[in-house]
C-alpha positions as CSV (number, residue, x, y, z in Angstrom):
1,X,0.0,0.0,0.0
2,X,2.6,2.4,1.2
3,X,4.5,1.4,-2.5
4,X,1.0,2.5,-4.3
5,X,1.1,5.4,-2.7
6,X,4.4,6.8,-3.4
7,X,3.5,5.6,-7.3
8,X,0.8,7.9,-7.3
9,X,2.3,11.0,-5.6
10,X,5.2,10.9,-8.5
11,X,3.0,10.6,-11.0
12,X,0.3,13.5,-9.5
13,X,3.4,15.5,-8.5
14,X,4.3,16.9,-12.4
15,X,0.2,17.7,-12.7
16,X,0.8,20.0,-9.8
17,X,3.8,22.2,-10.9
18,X,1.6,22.1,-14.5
19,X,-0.9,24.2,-12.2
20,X,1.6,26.5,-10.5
21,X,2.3,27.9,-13.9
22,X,1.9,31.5,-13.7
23,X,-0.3,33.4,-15.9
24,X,0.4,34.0,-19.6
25,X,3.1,37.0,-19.7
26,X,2.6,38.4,-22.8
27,X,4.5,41.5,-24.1
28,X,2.3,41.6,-27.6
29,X,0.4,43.7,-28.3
30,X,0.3,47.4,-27.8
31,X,2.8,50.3,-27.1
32,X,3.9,49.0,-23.2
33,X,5.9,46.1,-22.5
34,X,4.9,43.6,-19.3
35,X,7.5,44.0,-16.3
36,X,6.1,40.1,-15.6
37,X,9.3,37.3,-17.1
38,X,8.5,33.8,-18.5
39,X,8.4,30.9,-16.1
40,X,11.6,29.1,-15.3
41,X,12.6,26.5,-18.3
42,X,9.2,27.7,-20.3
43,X,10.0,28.5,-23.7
44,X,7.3,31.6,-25.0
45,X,7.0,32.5,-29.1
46,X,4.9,36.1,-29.8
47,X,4.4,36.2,-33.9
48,X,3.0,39.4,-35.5
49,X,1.3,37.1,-38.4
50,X,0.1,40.5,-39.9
51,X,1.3,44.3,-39.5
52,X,0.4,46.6,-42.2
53,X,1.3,50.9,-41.6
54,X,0.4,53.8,-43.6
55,X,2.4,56.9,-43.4
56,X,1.2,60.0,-45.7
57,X,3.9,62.6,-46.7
58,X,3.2,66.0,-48.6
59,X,5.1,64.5,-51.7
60,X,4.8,60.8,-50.8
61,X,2.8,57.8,-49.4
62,X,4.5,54.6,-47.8
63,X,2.8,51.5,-47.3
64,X,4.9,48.9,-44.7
65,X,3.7,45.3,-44.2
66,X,5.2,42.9,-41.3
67,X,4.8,39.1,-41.5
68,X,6.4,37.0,-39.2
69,X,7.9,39.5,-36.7
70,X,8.8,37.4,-34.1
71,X,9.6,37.1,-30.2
72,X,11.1,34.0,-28.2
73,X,11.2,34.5,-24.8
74,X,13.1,31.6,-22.1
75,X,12.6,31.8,-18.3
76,X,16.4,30.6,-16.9
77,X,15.4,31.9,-13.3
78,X,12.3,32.2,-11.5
79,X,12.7,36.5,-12.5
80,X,15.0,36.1,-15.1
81,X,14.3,35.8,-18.9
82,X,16.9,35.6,-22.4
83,X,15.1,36.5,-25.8
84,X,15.8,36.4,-29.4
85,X,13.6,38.9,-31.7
86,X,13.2,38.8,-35.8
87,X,11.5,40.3,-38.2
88,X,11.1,36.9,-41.0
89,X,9.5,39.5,-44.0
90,X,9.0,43.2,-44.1
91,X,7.6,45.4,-47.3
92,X,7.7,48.7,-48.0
93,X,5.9,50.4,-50.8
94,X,6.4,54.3,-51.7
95,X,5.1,55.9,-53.9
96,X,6.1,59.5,-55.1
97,X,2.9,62.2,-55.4
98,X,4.3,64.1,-58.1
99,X,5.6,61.5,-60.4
100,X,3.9,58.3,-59.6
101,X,7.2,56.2,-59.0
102,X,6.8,53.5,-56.6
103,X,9.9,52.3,-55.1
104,X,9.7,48.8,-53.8
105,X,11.9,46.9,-50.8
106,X,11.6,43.4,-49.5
107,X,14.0,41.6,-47.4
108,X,14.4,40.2,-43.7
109,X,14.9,42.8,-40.5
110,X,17.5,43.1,-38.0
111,X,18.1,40.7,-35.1
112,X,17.3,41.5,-31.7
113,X,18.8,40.0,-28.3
114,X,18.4,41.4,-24.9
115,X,17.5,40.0,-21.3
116,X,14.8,40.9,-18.3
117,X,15.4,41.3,-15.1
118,X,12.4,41.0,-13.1
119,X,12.4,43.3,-9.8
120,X,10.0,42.8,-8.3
121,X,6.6,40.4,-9.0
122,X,7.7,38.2,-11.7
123,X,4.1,36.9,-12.2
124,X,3.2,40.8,-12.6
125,X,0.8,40.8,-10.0
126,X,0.4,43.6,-7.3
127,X,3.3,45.8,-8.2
128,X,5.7,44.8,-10.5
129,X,9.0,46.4,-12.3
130,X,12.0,44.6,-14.3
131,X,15.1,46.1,-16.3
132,X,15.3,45.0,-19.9
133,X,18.6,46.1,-21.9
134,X,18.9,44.9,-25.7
135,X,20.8,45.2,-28.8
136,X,20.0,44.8,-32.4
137,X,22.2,43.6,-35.0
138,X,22.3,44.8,-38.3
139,X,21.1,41.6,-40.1
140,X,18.1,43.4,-42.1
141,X,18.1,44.5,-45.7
142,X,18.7,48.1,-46.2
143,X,15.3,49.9,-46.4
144,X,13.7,47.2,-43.9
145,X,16.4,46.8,-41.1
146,X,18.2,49.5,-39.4
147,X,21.6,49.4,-41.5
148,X,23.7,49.7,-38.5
149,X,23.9,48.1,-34.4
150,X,21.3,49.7,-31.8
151,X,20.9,49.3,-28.3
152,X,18.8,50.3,-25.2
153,X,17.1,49.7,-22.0
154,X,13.7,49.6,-20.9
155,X,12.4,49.5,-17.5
156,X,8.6,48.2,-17.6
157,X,6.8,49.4,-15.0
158,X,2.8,48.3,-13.8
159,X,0.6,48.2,-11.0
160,X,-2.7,46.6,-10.6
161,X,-5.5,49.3,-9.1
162,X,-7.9,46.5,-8.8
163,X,-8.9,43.5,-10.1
164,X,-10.2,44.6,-13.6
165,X,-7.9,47.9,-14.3
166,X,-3.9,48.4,-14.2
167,X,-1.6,51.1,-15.0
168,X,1.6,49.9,-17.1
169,X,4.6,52.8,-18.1
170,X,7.4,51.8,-19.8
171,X,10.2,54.0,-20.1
172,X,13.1,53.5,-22.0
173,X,16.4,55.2,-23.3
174,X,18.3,54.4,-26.6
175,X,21.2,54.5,-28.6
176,X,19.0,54.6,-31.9
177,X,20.5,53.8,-35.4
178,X,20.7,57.5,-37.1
179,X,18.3,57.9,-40.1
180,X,20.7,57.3,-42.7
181,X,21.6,54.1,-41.1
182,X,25.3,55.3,-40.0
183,X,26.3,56.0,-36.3
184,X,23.5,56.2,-33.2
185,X,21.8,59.0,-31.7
186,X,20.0,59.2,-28.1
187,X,16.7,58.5,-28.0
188,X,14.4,58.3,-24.8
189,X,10.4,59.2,-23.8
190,X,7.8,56.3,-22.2
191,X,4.2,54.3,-23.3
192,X,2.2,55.1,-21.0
193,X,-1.5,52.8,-20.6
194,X,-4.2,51.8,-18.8
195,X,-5.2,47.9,-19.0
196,X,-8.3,46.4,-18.4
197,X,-9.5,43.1,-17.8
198,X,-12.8,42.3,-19.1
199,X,-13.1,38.7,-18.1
200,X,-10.7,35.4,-17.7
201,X,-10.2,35.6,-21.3
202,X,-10.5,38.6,-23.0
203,X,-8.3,42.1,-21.7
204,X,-7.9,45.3,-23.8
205,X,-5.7,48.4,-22.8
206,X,-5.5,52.0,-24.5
207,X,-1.8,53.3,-24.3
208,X,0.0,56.7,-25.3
209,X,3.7,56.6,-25.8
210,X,6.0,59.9,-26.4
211,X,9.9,59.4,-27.6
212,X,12.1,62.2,-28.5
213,X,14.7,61.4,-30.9
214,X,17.8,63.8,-31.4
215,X,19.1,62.4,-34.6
216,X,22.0,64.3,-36.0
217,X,19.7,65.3,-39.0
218,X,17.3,66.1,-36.8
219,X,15.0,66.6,-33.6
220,X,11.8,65.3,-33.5
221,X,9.5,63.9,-31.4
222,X,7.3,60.6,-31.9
223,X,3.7,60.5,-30.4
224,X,1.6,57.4,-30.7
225,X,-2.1,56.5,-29.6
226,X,-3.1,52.7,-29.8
227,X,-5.4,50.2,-28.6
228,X,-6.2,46.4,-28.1
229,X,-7.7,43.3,-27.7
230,X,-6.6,39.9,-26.4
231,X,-8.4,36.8,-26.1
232,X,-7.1,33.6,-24.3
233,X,-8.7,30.7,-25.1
234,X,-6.6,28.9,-23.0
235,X,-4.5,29.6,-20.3
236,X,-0.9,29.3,-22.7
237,X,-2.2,31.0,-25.7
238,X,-3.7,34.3,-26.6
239,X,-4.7,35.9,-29.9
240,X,-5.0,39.8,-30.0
241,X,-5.4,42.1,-32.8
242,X,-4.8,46.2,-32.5
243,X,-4.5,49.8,-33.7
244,X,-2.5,52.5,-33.4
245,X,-2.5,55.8,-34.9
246,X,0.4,59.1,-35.3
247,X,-0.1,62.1,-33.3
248,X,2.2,64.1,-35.6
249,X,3.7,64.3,-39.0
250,X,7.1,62.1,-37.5
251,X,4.8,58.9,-36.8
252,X,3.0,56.5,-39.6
253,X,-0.8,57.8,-39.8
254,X,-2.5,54.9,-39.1
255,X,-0.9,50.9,-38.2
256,X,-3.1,47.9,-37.8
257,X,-2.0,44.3,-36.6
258,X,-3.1,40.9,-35.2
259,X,-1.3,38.1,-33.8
260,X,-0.5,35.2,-31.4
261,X,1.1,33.8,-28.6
262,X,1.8,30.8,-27.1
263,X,3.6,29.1,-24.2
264,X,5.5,25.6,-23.6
């Protein structure tokens, strides 16, 4: 009996960590990034499967479509997280006003690596903060990647008011790649957002974000309005979809996108 027993706490045991899992900690969608990491030895992929921007100049109008942007995220601490970012296949279409050429470029985007450092709340519950630095590497095609290294650091930031409504903030600095795609500049602002939690499987949030950029050819600063949806059908995979839209002349007028993500 005492043999049966032992069999059957084993085999319940792995059930058990299954249900400690903490909640889904996605980053996508939306302007803010979650200050929550991956669980330990959980492997997490976020896909953009569809990204398309619109971005109206006086003389010109570009079109930019995303397919297979993608995130993996690894928990290798119980606050601790490495990730790998690509961009698979980017677009861009512009076309000039005056003259009707359309200038075409197709290609992969730049690699990005960079770690978390949860502070406080991995799980994001309550209040919770983490450090994020990354780099990107120059591995894009000219017109869709940068053309040259970047790097930066974030510092998500959130903070549950109740149940159903959060604040998030996520400020950031960085050593952006220069508009002609030579050198970096310093660039550094916050998203700013308020989440909401509509049930146990659907969430939305509506986020600001400000950045000034002081590229040598240039000041200017970036203001963004967006919004979202989520929907977890389960508790290791979400779908969400979005919208964002430019404030000023600096920022794409309008940028729609839907994706997924999922955790093993």
């Amino acid at each position: 009996m005492k043999q049966i027993f032992l069999l059957g706490l084993l085999i319940a045991t792995p059930a058990w960590a299954e249900d400690s899992l903490r909640d889904l900690c996605a980053e996508r969608p939306g302007l803010d990034t979650s200050a929550c990491t991956v669980d330990p030895r959980h492997f997490q992929v976020e896909v953009s499967l569809g990204d398309w921007a619109l971005d109206r100049q006086i003389d010109s109008r570009t079109d930019t479509f995303v397919a297979s942007d993608i995130s993996a995220r690894y928990g290798v601490g119980n606050s601790t997280e490495i990730r790998l970012g690509w961009m698979a296949y980017g677009h861009s279409r512009t076309r000039d006003r005056a003259t009707g050429a359309v200038d075409r470029v197709s290609g992969t985007g730049d690699i990005t690596i960079g770690l978390k450092q949860n502070l406080s709340s991995p799980s994001g519950d309550g209040f919770s903060m983490a450090l994020l630095p990354y780099a990107t590497l120059p591995t894009g095609k000219n017109g869709i990647g940068a053309g040259d290294w970047g790097a930066g650091i974030l510092l998500p930031t959130s903070y549950a008011l109740t149940q159903i409504f959060t604040l998030e903030l996520t400020p950031e600095w960085d050593a952006a790649v220069d508009g002609d795609g030579k050198g970096r500049h310093s660039a550094y602002g916050s998203a700013a957002g308020l989440g909401v939690k509509l049930n146990e499987q659907w969430s939305m949030s509506m986020e600001g974000q400000l950045i000034r950029d002081r590229d040598s050819a240039g000041h200017s600063t970036h203001a963004l309005a967006g919004a979202y949806l989520a929907w977890q059908p389960k508790g290791g995979m979400q779908f969400d979809a979005g919208a964002q839209a430019g404030l000023n002349h600096t920022m794409p007028d309008v940028e729609v996108y839907f994706g997924i993500t999922e955790k093993f």
